[in-house]
N, C-alpha and C positions, 0 to 999 in steps of 0.2 A: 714644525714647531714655531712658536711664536714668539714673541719678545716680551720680557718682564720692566714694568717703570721705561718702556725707551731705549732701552739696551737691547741690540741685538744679539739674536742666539747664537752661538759659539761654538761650530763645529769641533768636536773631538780632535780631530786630527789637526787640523789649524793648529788648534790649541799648543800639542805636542811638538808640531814642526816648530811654530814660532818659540815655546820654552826653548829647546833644541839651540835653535837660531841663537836666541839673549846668551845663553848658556857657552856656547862656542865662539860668540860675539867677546863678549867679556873674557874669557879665556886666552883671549887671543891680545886682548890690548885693545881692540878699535871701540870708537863712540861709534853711538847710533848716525852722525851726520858722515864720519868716513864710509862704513858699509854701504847706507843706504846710497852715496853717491857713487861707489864703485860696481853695485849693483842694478844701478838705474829708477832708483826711490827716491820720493821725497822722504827727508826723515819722520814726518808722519805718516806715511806709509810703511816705513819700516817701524814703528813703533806699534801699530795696528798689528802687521803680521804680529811681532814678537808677544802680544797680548793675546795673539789667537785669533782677532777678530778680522783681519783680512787675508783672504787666498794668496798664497806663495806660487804663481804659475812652475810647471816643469823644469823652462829657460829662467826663470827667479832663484831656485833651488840652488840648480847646477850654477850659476854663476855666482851663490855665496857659498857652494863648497870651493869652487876655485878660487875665489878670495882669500877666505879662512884658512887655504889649504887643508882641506880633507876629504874623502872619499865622500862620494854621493850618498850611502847611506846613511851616515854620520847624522842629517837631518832629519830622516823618513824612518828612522829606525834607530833605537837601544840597543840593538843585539846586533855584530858583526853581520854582513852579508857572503863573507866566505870562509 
């Protein structure tokens, strides 16, 4: 799929993980510049994921659930994983 005006397209899931992300982020107290440096972002890379628009690798994920303190699927998932 292609890009509308400039904007690139915005995988579904991106999308999801990053709300997730802002959502747990805020939850929790930290700004976008604590996360993204505890996570190895710049903070406009962490603002990108939380927009949807840039990939959250695997080691990205897990290392802001161990930040946030939460279970790995906290991110990847709505619904409990056990």
């Amino acid at each position: 799929m292609g890009s509308v005006l400039g904007f690139p397209h915005v995988d579904p899931y991106d999308a999801a993980v990053g709300a997730r992300l802002k959502r747990w982020r805020e939850k929790r107290g930290l700004s976008v510049d604590e996360l993204a440096r505890q996570i190895d972002l710049t903070p406009a890379e962490e603002r990108l994921a939380e927009a949807g628009r840039a990939h959250l690798t695997t080691a990205q994920i897990g290392a802001a659930t161990s930040v946030l303190h939460l279970p790995l699927w906290a991110l990847v998932s709505d619904s409990r994983a056990y």
